[in-house]
C-alpha positions as CSV (number, residue, x, y, z in Angstrom):
1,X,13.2,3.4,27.4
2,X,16.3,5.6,27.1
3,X,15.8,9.1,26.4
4,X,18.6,10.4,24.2
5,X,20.5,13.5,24.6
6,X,21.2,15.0,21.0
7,X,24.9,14.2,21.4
8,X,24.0,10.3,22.3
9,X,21.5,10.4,19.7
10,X,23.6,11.8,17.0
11,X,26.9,9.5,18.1
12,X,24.5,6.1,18.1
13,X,26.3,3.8,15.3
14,X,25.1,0.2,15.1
15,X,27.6,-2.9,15.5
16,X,26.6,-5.9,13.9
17,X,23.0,-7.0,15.1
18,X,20.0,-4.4,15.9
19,X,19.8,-3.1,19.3
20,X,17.4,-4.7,21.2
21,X,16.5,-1.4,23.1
22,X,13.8,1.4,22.3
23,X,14.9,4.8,22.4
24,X,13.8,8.5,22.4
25,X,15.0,12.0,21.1
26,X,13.1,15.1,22.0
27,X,14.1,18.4,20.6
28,X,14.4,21.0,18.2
29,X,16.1,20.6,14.7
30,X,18.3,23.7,14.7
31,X,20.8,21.8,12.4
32,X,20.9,19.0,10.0
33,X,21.5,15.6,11.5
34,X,22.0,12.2,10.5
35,X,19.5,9.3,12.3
36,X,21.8,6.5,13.5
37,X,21.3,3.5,11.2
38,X,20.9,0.9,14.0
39,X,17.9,-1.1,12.0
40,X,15.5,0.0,14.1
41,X,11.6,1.5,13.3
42,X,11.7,5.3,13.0
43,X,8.3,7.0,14.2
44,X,9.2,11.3,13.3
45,X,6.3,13.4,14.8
46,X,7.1,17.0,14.4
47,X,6.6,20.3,16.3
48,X,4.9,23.3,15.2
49,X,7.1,23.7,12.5
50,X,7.9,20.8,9.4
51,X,11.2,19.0,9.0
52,X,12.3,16.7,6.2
53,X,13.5,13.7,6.7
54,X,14.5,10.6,3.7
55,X,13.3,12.9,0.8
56,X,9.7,13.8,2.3
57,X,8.4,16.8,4.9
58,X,6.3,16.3,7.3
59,X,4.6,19.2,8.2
60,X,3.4,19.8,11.5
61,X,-0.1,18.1,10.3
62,X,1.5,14.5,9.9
63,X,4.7,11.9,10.9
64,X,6.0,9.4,9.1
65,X,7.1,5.7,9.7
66,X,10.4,4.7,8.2
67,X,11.0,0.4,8.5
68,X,14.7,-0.6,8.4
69,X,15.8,1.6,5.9
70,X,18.9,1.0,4.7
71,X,19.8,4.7,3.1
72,X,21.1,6.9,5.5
73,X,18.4,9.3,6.9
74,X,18.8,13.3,7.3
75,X,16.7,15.4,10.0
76,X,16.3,19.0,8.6
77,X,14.2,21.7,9.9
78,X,12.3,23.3,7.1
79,X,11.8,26.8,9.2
80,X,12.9,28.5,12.3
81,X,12.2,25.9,14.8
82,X,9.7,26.5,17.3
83,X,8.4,23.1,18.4
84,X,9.8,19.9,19.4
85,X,10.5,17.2,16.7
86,X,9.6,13.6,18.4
87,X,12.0,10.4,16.9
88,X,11.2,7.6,18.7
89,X,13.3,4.7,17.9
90,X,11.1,0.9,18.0
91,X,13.6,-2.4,17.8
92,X,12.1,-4.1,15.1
93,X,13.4,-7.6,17.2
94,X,11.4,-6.0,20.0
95,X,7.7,-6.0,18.4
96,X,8.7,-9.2,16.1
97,X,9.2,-11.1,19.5
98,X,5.3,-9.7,20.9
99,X,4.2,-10.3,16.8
100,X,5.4,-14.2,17.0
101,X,4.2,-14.8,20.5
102,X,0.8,-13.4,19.0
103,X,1.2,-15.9,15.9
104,X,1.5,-12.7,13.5
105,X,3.7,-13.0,10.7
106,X,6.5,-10.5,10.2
107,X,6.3,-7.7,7.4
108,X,7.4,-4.4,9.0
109,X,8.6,-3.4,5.1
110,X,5.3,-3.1,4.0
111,X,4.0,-0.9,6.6
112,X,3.0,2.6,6.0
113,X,7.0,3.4,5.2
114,X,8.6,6.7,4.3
115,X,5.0,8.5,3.3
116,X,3.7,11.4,5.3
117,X,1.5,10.1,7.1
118,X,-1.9,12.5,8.4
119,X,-1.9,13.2,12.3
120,X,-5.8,12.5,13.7
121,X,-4.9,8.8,13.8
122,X,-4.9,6.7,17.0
123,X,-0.8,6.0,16.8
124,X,-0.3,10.1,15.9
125,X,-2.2,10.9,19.0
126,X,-0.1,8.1,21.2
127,X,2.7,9.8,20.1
128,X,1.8,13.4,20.3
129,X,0.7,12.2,24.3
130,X,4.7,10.5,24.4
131,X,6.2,13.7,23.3
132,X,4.2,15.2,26.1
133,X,4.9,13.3,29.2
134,X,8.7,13.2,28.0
135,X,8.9,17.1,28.1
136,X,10.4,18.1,31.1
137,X,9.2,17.3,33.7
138,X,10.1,13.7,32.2
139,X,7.0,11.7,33.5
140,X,9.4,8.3,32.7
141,X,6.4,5.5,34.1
142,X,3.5,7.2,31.4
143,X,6.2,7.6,29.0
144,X,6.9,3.5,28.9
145,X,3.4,2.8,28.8
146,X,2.6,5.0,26.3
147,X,5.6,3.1,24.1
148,X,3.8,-0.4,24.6
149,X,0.5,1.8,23.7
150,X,2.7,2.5,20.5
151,X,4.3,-0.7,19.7
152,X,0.6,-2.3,20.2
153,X,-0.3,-0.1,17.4
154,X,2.1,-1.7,15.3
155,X,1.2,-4.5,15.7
156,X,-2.4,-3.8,14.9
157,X,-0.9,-2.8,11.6
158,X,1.2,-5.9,11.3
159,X,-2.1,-7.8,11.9
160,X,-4.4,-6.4,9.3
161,X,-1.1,-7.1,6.7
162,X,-1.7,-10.6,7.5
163,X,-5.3,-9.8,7.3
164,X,-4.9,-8.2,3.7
165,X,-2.4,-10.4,2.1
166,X,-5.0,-13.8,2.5
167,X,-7.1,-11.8,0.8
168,X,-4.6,-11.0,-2.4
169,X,-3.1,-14.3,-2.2
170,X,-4.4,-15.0,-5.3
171,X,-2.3,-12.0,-6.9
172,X,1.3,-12.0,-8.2
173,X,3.7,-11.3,-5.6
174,X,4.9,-8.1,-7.5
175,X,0.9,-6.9,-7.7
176,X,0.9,-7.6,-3.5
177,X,4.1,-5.8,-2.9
178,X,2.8,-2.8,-5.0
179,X,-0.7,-2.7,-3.8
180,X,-0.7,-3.6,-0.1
181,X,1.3,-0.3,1.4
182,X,-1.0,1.9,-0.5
183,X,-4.2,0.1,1.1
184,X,-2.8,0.3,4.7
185,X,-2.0,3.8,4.1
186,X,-5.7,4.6,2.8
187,X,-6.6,3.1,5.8
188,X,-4.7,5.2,7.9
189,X,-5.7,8.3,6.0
190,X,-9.4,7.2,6.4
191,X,-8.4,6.6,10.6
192,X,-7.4,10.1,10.5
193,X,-10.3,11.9,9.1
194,X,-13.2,9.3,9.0
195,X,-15.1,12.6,10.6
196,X,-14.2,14.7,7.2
197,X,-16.8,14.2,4.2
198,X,-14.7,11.9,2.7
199,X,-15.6,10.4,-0.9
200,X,-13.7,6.9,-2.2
201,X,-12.4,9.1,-5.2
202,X,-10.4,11.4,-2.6
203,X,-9.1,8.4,-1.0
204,X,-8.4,6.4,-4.2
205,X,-6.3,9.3,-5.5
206,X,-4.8,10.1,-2.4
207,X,-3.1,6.6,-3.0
208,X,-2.6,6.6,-7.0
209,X,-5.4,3.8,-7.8
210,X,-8.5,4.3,-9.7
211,X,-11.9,4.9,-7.8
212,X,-13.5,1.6,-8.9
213,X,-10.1,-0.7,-8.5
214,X,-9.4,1.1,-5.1
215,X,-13.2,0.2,-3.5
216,X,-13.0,-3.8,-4.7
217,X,-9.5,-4.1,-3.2
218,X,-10.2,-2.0,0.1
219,X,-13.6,-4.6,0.3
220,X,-11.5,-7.7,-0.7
221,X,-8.2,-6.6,1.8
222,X,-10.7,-5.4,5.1
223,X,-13.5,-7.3,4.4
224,X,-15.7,-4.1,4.7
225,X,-16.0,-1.7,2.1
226,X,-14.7,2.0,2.9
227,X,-18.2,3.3,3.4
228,X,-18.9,0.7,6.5
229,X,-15.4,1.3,7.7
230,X,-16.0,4.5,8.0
231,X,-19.2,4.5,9.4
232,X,-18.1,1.9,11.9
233,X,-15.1,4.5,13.3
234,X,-18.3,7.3,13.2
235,X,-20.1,4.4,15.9
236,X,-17.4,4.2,17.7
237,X,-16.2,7.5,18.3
238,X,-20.2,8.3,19.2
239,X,-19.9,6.0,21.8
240,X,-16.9,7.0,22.9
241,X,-18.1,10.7,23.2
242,X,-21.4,9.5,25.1
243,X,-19.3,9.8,28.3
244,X,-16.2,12.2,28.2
245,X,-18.5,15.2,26.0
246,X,-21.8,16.6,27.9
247,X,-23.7,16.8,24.6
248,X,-27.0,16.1,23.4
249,X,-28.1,13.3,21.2
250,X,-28.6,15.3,18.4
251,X,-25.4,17.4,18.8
252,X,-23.4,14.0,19.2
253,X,-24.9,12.9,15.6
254,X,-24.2,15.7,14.1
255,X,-20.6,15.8,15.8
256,X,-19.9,12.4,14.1
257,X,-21.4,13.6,10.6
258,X,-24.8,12.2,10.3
259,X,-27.5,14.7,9.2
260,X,-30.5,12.9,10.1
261,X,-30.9,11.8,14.0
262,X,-33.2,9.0,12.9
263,X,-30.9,7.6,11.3
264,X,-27.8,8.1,13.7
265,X,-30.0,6.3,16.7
266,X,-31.1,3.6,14.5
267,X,-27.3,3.2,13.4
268,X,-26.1,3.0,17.0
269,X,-29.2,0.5,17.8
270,X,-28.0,-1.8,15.6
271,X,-24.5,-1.7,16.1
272,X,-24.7,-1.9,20.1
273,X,-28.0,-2.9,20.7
274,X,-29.1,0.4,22.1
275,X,-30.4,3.8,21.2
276,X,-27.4,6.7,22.2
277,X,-29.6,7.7,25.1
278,X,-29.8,3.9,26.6
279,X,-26.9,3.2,26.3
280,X,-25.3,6.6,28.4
281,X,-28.0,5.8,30.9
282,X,-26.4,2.2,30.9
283,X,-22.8,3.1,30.9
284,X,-23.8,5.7,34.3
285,X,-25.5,2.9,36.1
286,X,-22.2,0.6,35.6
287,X,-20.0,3.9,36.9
288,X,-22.3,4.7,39.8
């Protein structure tokens, strides 16, 4: 993965087909630039301080994803820059080739494109770990994996497109290409703070639909309704914490936003087949 210097990065101009190479810029936006237009994926994770990019800012809370845009994109710094702006540049031929070999259909169009996008996410904290390891000193080997750690998310989201167009099939094409962004980006939002009291009304309006017309889709798309989603990522992240945090039981539940501890051990019973307590005992044993 070439890391760019700001002059390469500004001087890239594309030549008949999309490079098939991934790329990187790292650096403060002390002066308005223009992205090359080389049809690649544009991933923009910004420093301590926002920058605009395409008619949104991203402030130092979120990034944005733009897919193959065809109008020329701008990089401003908002404020006196302090941190580092992260572009990372993803040939779209690059993950199509993985998405085919994994029999998922193409789409990147109808990703999560040109929105600001909340940082909490798995793919914002991939690339908040990139824009580390390719500060100097430039740790190159962690910086490629970390890409493929990146382009895997992708295709995650290119999998639950496929997922959520079987389920409007039945819809006008119009209705799909309307609808189908906004649900992958309530789903990101939720991804991002599924540990925040979050009610389907904030989420519905968060992406323009009504409360009731927002939870049948997100059910019919996902196959889960957002409550279940949500309290499936709580799960998770529990179990994940079991290990890396030295916390009690009770804190952990209460970490992960359940109230009652009889009902956050019974949860996790049902969802792993053992109370929180068994199962750290179990995961030790395996370690030891």
């Amino acid at each position: 993965m070439p890391i760019l210097t700001s002059t390469a990065f500004a001087g890239m101009v594309a030549e008949g087909a999309c490079s098939p190479l991934n790329g990187m810029w790292l650096g403060r936006v002390t002066r308005p630039f223009l992205l090359p237009q080389i049809g690649h994926i544009y991933l923009i994770f910004p420093g301590e301080t926002a920058v605009s990019c395409n008619h949104i800012t991203l402030n130092p809370n979120q990034y944005t994803m733009l897919t193959n845009s065809a109008e020329p994109v701008t990089l401003r710094g908002t404020a006196v820059p302090q941190g580092q702006t992260l572009v990372l540049l993803l040939s779209p031929g690059f993950i199509l080739e993985m998405a085919d070999f994994l029999n998922i259909p193409p789409g990147l169009n109808q990703l999560l494109h040109n929105v600001p996008l909340p940082q909490g996410d798995e793919l914002s904290f991939l690339l908040a770990e990139l824009a580390k390891a390719c500060a100097p000193p430039v740790q190159l080997a962690l910086a490629d994996e970390l890409l493929l750690d990146v382009v895997g998310e992708v295709l995650r989201l290119l999998r639950l497109r496929q997922q959520a167009l079987g389920a409007l099939a039945q819809r006008k094409q119009s209705t799909v290409d309307d609808l189908l962004p906004r649900l992958l980006q309530a789903r990101q939002l939720v991804e991002a703070r599924f540990l925040d009291d979050l009610k389907v009304a904030e989420v519905a309006t968060a992406v323009t639909l009504s409360e009731f017309h927002f939870a049948r889709l997100f059910k019919s798309a996902f196959g889960e309704s957002l409550y279940q989603f949500i309290k499936r990522l709580r799960l998770d992240e529990a179990r994940h914490r079991l290990l890396a945090d030295d916390v009690s039981v009770t804190e952990l539940s209460l970490q992960v936003g359940y109230s009652s501890l009889s009902s956050f051990i019974h949860a996790f019973r049902r969802r792993f087949g053992h109370s929180p307590a068994q199962y750290r005992e179990q995961l030790q044993n395996e370690q030891e």
